[in-house]
N, C-alpha and C positions, 0 to 999 in steps of 0.2 A: 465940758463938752465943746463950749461954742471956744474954746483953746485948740482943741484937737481939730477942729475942722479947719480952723485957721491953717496949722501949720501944715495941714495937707494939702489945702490948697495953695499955697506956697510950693509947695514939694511939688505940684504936678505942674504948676504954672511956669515953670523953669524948660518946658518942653519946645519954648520959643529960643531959646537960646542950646539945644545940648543936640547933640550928635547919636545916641543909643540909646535905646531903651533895656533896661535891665529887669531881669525877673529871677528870683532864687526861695526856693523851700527846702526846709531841712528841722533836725531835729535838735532841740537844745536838753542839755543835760546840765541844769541846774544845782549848786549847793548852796545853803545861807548858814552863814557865823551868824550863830545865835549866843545870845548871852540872857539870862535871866537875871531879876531883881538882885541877885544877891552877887551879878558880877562871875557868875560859872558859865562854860561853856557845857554844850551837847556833846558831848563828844562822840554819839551814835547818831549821829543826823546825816540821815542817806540824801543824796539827790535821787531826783524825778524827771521822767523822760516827756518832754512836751514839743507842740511843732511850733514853728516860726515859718515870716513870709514877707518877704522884702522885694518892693518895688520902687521903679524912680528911673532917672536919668541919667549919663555918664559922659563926660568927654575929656576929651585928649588936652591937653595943658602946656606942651611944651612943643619944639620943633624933631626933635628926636624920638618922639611918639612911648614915650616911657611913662611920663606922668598922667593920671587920669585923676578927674574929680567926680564926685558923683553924690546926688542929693536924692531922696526918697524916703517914704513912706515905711513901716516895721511892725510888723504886729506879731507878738510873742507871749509864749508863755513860762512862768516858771511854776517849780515848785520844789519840796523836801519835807519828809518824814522822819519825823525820831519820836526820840520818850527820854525822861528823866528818872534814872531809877529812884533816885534818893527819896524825890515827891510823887515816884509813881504817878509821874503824870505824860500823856501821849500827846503828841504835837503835829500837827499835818498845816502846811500853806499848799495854797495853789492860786496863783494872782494870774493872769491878764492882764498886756499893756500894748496900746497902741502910741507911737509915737513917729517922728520925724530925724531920721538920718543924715550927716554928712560925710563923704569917704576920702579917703587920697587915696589911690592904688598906685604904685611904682615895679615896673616892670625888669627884674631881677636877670633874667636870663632866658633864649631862646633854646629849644632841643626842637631842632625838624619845622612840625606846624605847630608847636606845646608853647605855650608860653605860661614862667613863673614868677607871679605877683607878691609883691608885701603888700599888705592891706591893716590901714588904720583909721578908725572910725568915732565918734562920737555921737552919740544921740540923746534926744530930749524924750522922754516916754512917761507916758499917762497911763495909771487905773483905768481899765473900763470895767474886770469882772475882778472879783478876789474875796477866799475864806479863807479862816485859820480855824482851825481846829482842835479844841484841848479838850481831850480825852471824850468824850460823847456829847461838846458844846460844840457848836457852828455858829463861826462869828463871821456876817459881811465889814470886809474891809474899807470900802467903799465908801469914801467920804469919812473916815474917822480920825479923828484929829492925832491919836498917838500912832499912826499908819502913814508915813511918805505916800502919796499918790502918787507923788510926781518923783522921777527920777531921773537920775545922770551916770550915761553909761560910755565908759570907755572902752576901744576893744581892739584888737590888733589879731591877725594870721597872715594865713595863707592863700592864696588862688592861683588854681592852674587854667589855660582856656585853650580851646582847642576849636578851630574852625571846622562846622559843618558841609557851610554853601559860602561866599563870597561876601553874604551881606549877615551871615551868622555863626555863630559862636555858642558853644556850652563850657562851664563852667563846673570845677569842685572846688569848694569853699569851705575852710574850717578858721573861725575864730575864737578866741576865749575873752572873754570881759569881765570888769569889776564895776558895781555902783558905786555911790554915798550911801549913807545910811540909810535903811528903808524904815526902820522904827525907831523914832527919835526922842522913847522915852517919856516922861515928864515926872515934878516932884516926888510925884507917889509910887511912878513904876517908873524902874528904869531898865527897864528891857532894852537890848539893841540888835536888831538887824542889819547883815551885811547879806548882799547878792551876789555870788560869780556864776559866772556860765562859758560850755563851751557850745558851739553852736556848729553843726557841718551839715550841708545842705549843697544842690547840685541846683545851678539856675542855666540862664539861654541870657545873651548878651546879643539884639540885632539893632544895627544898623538902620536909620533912619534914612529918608528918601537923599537928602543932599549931603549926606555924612559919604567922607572919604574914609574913614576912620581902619588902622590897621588894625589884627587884630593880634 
């Protein structure tokens, strides 16, 4: 915990140096590659719909106003449901993670007041809630040694923005990401988890008091 706090405070403390403040919510649509002890995969494993909520700072990088950086704060959720016929057994996660963001946004092309972004990201993300569920067991995740807590996420899309007022801006935003390994086994089990997600959510991009910043 006293990790997560750190790097939040980090993530806000960047506010003396950036130019915008950014805010976006939306929903992620999670899947996990699961693999069990014997090296099989699920092949019925649904993804689960959960929300996410990203906040933090943004500024312009370059003289041509195309590049942007942007550090903040992420708090998300995943999850996915299946069953294994063979061992007739049901499987349910739903994890919780807060972590700390960095982005590049490069700005692809204008239509009118519309501008369209590439967007690439990585983050550092922490456990705070999370069960797994096999067949009528509930397991906390939290703190358990064959369970990743900590993860590393990569992620790359899309963003369009669109000015409201002079000093504002709204935003639609779709990404997809991959982890590391969320379950990393041991001697005895060698289960493995993998996380992707897509994420699409609609934020507000404003301008700070001494920000010139285009939008």
């Amino acid at each position: 915990m006293k990790r997560i706090v750190f790097f939040i405070c980090m993530a806000l403390a960047c506010n003396s140096y950036s130019q915008q403040l950014y805010l976006e919510l939306g929903k992620t649509s999670s899947a996990f590659d699961y693999k069990n002890s014997q090296g099989n995969e699920l092949e019925n494993l649904q993804s689960k719909s959960n929300t996410y909520l990203k906040m933090g700072y943004r500024d312009v990088i370059n003289n041509d106003d195309t590049f942007f950086v942007s550090l903040g704060a992420i708090y998300s959720g995943y999850g996915a449901i299946g069953s294994d016929r063979t061992l007739d057994n049901f499987f349910e996660w739903d994890v919780t993670y807060l972590g700390v963001e960095a982005g590049l946004d490069y700005r692809l092309f204008r239509v009118r007041d519309f501008s369209f972004f590439l967007k690439g990201s990585v983050s550092a993300e922490f456990l705070i809630q999370g069960n797994q569920t096999i067949n009528n067991q509930v397991f906390n995740l939290v703190g358990e040694e064959e369970f990743n807590n900590n993860i590393f996420f990569l992620r790359g899309g899309l963003m369009m923005t669109y000015p409201i007022t002079r000093n504002t801006s709204i935003t639609a935003n779709y990404t997809i990401g991959k982890t590391a390994l969320l379950d990393q086994g041991n001697a005895t089990d060698k289960e493995t988890l993998k996380l992707s997600a897509h994420q699409f959510g609609f934020g507000i991009i404003i301008n700070l008091p001494n920000c010139h910043c285009p939008f």
